[in-house]
GUKEKE-152482 format. One record per residue (C-alpha): x, y, z; residue in one letter. Coordinates in steps of 0.2 Angstrom, whole numbers, plus 5000, padded with zeros to 4 digits. Example, Ala and Ser with C-alpha at 12.3 -4.5 7.8 and 13.67 -1.06 7.14 Angstrom:
REM GUKEKE-152482
506249785039A 506849955036S 
REM end
This chain:
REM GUKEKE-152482
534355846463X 534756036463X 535656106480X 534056226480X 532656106481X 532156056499X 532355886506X 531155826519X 531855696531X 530655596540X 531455536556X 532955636555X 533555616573X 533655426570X 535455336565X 535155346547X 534055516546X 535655566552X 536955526543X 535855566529X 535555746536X 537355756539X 538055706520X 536855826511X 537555986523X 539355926518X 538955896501X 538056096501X 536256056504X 535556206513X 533756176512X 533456026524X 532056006537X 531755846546X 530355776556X 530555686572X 529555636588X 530555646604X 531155826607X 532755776618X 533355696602X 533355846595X 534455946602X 536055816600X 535455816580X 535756016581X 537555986587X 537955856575X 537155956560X 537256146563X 535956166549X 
REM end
């Protein structure tokens, strides 16, 4: 996988979507976009991964 292909996370606000979303911005991944379903859950996955 190149750090320049997108990654599509389904459920991204979920524990594991998470911590997935979260190793690939430390390890340089800039092109991630995740789905999710309840829009209060988002905002705490913006604070934990400043994407």
């Amino acid at each position: 996988m190149d750090r320049n292909d997108k990654i599509v996370i389904i459920g991204v606000t979920g524990y594991i979507g998470t911590w997935i979303a979260k190793q690939l911005t430390d390890m340089g991944y800039s092109r991630i976009i995740g789905t999710y379903r309840m829009k209060r859950k988002s905002n705490s996955f913006k604070f934990c991964c400043p994407i």
